[in-house]
C-alpha positions in Angstrom: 0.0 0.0 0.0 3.2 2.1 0.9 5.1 1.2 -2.3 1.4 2.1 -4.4 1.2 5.6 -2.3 4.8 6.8 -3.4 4.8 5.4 -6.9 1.7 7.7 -7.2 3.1 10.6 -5.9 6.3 10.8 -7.7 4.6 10.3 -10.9 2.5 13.6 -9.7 5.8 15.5 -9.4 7.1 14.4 -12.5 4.1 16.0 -14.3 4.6 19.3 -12.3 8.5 19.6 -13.5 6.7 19.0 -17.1 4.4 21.3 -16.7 6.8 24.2 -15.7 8.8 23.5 -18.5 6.5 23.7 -20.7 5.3 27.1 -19.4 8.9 28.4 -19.3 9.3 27.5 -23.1 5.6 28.9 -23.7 6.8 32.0 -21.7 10.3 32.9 -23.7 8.4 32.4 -26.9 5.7 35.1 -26.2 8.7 37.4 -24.8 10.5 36.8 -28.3 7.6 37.5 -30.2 6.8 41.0 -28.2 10.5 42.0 -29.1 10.4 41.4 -32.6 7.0 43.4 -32.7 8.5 46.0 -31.2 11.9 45.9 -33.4 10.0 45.9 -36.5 7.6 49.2 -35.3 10.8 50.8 -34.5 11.8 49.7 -38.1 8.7 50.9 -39.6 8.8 54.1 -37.4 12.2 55.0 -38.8 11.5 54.4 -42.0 8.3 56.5 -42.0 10.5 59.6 -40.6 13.0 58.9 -43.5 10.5 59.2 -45.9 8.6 62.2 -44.3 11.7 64.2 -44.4 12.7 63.2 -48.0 9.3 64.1 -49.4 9.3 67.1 -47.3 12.7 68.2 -48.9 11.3 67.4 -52.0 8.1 69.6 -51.0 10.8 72.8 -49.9 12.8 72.7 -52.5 10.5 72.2 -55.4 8.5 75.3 -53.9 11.6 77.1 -52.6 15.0 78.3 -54.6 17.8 77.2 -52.0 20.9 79.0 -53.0 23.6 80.7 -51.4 24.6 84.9 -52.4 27.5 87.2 -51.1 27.7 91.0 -51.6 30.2 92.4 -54.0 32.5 94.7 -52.4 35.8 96.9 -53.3 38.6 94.8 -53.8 42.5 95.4 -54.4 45.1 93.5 -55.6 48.9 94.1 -56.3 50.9 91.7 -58.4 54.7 91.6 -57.7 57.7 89.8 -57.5 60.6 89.1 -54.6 64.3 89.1 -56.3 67.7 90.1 -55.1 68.9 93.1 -56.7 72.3 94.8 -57.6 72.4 99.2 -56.9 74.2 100.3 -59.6 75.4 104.5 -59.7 77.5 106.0 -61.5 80.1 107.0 -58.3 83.6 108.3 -58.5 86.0 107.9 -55.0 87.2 110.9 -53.3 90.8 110.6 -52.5 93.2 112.4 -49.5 96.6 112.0 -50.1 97.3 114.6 -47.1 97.9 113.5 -43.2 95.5 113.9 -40.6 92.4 112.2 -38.6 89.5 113.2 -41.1 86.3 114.5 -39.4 83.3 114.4 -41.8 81.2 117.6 -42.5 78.7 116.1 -45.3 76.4 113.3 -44.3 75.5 110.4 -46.3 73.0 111.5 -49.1 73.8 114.6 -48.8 74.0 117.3 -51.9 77.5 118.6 -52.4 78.6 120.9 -55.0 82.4 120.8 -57.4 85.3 121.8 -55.1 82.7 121.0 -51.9 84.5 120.2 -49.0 83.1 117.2 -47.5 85.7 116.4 -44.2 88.1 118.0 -42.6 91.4 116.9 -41.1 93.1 117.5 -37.5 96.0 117.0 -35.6 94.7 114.9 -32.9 91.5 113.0 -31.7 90.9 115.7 -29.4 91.1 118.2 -31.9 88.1 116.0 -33.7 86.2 115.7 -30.3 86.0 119.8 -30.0 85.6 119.9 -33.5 82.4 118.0 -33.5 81.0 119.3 -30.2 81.6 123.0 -31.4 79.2 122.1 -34.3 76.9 120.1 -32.4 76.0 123.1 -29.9 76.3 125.8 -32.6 73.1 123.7 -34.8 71.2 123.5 -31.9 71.8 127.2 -31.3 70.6 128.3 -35.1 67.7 126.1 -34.5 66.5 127.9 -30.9 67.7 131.0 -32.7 65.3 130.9 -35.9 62.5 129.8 -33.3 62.7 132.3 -30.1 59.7 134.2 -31.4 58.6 132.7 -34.5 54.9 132.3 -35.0 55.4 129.3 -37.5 54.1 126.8 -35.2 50.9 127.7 -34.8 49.9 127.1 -37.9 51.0 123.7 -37.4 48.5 121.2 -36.3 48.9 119.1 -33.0 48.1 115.8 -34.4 50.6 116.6 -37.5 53.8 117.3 -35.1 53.1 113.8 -32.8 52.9 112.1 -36.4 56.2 113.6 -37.4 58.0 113.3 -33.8 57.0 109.6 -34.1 58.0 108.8 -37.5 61.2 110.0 -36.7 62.1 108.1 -33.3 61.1 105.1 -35.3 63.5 106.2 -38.0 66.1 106.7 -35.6 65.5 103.3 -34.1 65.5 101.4 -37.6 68.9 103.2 -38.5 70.7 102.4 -35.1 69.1 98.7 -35.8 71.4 98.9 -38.7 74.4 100.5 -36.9 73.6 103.7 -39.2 75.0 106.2 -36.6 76.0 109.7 -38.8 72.9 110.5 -39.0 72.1 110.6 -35.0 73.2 114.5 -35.0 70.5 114.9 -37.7 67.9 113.4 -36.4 68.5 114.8 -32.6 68.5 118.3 -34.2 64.7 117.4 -36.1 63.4 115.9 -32.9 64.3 119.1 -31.1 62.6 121.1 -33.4 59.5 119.2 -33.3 59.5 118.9 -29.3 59.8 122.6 -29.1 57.0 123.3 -31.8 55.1 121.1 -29.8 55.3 122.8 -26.9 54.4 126.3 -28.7 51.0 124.9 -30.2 50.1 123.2 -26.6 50.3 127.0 -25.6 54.0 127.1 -24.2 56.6 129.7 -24.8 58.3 130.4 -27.9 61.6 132.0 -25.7 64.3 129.4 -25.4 66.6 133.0 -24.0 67.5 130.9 -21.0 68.7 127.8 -23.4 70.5 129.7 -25.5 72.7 131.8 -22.9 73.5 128.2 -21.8 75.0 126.7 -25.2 76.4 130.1 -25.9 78.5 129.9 -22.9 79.5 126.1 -23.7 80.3 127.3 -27.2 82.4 130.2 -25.9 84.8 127.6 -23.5 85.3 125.1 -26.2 89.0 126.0 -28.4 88.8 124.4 -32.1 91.4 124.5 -34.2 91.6 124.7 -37.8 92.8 121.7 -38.3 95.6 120.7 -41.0 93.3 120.9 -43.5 90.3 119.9 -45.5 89.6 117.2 -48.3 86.8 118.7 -51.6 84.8 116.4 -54.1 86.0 117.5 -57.1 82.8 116.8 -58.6 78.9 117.6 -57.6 76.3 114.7 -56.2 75.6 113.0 -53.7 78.3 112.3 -51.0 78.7 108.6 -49.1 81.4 107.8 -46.6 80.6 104.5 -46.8 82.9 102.2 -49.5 82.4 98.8 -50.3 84.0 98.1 -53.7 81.5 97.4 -55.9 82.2 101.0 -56.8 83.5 100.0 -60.1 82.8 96.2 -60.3 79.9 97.0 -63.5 80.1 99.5 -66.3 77.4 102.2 -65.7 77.3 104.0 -69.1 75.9 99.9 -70.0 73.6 99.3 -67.5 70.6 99.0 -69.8 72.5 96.6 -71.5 74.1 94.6 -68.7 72.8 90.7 -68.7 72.3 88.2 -65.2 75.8 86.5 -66.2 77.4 89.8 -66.4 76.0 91.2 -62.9 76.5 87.5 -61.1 80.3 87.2 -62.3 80.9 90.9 -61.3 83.9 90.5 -58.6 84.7 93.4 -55.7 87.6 95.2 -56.2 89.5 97.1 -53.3 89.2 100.6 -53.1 92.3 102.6 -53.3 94.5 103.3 -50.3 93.9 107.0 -50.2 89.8 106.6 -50.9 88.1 108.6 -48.1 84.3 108.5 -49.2 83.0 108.3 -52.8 80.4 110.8 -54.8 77.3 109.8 -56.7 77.7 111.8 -60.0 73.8 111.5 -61.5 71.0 111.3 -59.8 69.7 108.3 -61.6 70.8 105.2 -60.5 69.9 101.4 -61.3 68.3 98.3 -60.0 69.8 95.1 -61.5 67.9 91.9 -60.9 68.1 88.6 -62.2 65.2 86.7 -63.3 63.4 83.7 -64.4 61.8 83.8 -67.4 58.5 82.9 -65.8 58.5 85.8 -63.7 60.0 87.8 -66.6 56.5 87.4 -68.2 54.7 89.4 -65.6 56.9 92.3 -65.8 56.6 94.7 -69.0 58.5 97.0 -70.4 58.4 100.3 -72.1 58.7 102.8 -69.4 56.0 101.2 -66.9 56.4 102.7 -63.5 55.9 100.5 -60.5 57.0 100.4 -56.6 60.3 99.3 -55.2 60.3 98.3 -51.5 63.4 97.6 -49.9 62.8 95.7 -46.2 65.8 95.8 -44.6 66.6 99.5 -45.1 63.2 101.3 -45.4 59.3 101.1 -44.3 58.1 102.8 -47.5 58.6 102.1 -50.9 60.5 104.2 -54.5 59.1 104.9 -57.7 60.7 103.2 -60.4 60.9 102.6 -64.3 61.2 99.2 -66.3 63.5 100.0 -68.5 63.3 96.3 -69.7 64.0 92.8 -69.4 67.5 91.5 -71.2 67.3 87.4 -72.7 68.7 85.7 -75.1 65.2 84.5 -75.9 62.0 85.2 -75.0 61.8 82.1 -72.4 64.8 82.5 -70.8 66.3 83.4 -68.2 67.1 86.9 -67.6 68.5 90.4 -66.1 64.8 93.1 -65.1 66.7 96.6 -65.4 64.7 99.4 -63.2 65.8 103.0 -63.3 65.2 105.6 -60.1 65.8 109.0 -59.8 65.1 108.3 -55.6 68.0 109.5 -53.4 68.6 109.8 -49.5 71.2 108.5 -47.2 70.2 105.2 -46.8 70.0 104.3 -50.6 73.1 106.1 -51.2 74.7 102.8 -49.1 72.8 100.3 -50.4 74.1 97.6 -53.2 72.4 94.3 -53.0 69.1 94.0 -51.3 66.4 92.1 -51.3 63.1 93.8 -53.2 59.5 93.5 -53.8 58.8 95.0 -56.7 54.2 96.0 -57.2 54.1 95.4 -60.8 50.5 96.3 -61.3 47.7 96.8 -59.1 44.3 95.8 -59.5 41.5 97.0 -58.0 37.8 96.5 -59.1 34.7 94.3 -57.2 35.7 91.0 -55.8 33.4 88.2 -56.5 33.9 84.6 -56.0 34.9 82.6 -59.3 31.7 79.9 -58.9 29.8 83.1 -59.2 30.5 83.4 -63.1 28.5 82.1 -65.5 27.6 82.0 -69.4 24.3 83.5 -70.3 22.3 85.9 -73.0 21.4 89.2 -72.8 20.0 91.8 -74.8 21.6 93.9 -77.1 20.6 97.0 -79.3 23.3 98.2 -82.3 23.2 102.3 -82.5 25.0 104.6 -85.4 27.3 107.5 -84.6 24.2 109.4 -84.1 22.8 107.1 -81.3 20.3 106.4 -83.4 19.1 102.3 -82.5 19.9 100.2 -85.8 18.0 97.3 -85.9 16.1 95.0 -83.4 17.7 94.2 -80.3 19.2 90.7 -79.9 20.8 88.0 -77.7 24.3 87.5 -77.3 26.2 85.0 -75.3 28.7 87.0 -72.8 30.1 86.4 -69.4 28.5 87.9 -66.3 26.9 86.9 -63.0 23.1 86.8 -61.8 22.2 89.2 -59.1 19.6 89.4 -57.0 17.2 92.1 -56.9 14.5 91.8 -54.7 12.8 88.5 -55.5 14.0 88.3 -59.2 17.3 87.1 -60.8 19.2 88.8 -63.4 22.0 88.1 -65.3 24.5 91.3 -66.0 27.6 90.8 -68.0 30.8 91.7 -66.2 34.6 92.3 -67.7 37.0 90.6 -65.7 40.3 92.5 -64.9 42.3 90.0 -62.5 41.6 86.1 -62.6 42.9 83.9 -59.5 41.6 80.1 -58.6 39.3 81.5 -56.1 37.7 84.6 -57.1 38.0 87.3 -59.6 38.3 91.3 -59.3 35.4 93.0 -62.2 35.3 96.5 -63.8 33.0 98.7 -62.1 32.9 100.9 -65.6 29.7 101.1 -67.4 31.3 103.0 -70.4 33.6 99.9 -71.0 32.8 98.9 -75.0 33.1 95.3 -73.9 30.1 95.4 -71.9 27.7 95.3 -74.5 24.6 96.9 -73.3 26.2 99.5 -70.8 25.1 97.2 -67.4 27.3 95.3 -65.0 27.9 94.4 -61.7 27.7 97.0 -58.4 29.1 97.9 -55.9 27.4 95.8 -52.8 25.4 93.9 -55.0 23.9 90.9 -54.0 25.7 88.1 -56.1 24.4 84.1 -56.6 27.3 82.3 -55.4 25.8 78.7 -55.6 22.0 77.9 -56.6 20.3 75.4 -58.8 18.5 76.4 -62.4 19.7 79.9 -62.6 18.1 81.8 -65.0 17.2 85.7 -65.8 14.4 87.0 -64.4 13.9 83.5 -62.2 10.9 85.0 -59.5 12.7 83.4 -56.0 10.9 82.6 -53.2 
């Protein structure tokens, strides 16, 4: 009865462990099924977004001219080029042949005339010392001297004088840069001047009485001699102290015709013994600078005038003339002459430089390049009377659409400067090559980028 009992019951729990299994299996099934339901409405919800937003893009841009615009504004270019370049003058030496320390009474740059005496020669260093600081305090004293009283200042305008006072402390700090020290007397003597005219136009006495008793009375202590003697250009130009043989290394009466193998083989040549400082005899002088022939190409001849900077010796920048470009052939190598008539102390010293050189400047409305486009407008033919001749018709021309209010229109434009990126146009009606007397203005609103562009396309 026992054994009957427990047979019975273990077959019951049997059946329950079947049971659960079966539920368990039942139960993973249904929780399969509810996540692929809910990956394929995520699916389907995705899909239904991606093809709301196409057919809404489609919608916008069928009903809706997407493009993109810029305004056309003033726009300057300057072509140039960067070469090393070779000062050639015409420049004699001036020679001592007597003894004595030479003290130096013209500056660099400065104008002397035939028989000019440009230094003067002592006995000692102490006679050059005294020498020096007698001419130091009597400057400054012509300066106060020409000033106590004068009313010349105040016509002169504040703002101008600080202008001038600092353009010439940054002067004097770019020629002491250089170890340019001659001209220090100079430029103390210019800055003194300006700091007193200063003072006049900010409403402070023109009487400098008290300053002048002061440097009369050092002028009257200080014993100069007259030295042993003096040395004179014997011709008129421009004097230099400064010699570094290239005086005579190239022929100037052929410096027009001088090539780059001629200027690179030139070889310095030591001054002579007795050479004290050397005169430029004409005020014209010469640029040599050898060339590629690529960058020959963008330089023309025929008395063209363009702008000469020199870095290292000045902030501005010369006038000067192409006289030409010498080659053997029109490919090749070659020498760019340039002719100056330009002359101060500093270029006086100069011989080879680097230069920029602004061949041409362009200036015009900039507009990018993906703004130009082929397209026809109308044309009417007129006689010498203005009188129309014909009907008017379409020709093909270059131009760009611009947008005036709502509606596109295409105006031709004449292109004066081409680069990769953008272009510079011609803001002249009256050109002939615009054909009906319309182009381009100034902060017009240009099509950059835009889809069927057309004239007189309505955009909304």
């Amino acid at each position: 009865m026992d054994e009957e009992y427990n047979t019975h019951k273990t077959d019951e729990h049997d059946a329950d462990i079947i049971r659960q299994r079966h539920e368990r299996r039942r139960a993973k099934r249904r929780k399969i099924r509810r996540r692929r339901k809910l990956i394929t409405r995520i699916f389907a919800g995705v899909f239904a977004l991606f093809f709301l937003t196409y057919f809404s893009m489609l919608l916008y841009t069928s009903n809706f001219n997407v493009m993109e615009t810029e305004q056309a504004d003033f726009y300057e270019y300057s072509d140039g080029l960067d070469v090393e370049a070779v000062a050639l003058r015409s420049e004699e030496y001036i020679t001592n042949s007597k003894k004595g320390i030479i003290s130096y009474t013209a500056g660099d740059g400065e104008k002397i005339n035939a028989g000019g005496t440009v230094a003067k020669l002592f006995a000692s260093e102490g006679e050059v010392e005294n020498w020096q600081r007698y001419n130091d305090i009597n400057s400054e004293l012509t300066l106060l001297r020409g000033m106590t009283g004068s009313n010349d200042s105040l016509f002169v305008d504040l703002d101008t004088v600080d202008a001038q006072i600092s353009k010439k402390i940054t002067d004097f700090k770019n020629e002491t840069a250089q170890n340019k020290l001659t001209g220090a007397d100079k430029y103390k003597l210019n800055l003194l001047r300006l700091f007193n005219e200063r003072t006049v136009v900010t409403g402070g006495s023109s009487n400098f009485d008290g300053r002048i008793s002061e440097l009369q009375a050092q002028l009257d202590e200080i014993k100069i001699s007259e030295g042993l003697g003096s040395v004179k250009s014997k011709r008129s130009g421009f004097f230099s102290s400064r010699l570094d043989g290239w005086e005579n290394s190239l022929d100037y009466s052929k410096a027009e015709q001088l090539t780059a193998d001629t200027v690179n083989a030139a070889v310095r040549k030591d001054p002579p013994s007795d050479a004290v400082g050397r005169v430029i005899t004409t005020i014209n002088w010469y640029l040599l600078c050898p060339v590629t022939g690529e960058q020959a190409l963008t330089v023309s001849s025929g008395d063209s005038v363009v702008s000469v900077s020199i870095p290292r010796v000045m902030s501005g920048s010369i006038p000067a003339t192409v006289i030409g470009v010498n080659q053997s052939s029109a490919v090749s190598d070659g020498l760019l002459v340039l002719k100056s008539d330009y002359m101060d102390g500093t270029l006086a010293d100069i011989r080879r430089e680097n230069i920029s050189i602004k061949t041409y400047t362009y200036s015009g409305l900039r507009i990018s390049r993906s703004a130009i486009h082929d397209d026809f407008i109308k044309v009417q033919d007129y006689n010498d009377e203005g009188e129309p001749i014909g009907e008017p018709h379409e020709e093909k021309v270059q131009g760009v659409y611009v947008l005036y209010g709502k509606r596109l229109e295409f105006v031709q434009v004449k292109i004066i400067y081409s680069d990769n990126d953008f272009v510079i146009c011609s803001e002249d009606t009256t050109d002939p090559e615009l054909l009906n007397g319309k182009t381009v203005k100034l902060h017009d609103t240009v099509v950059v980028r835009g889809k069927e562009l057309y004239d007189g396309k309505i955009v909304r």
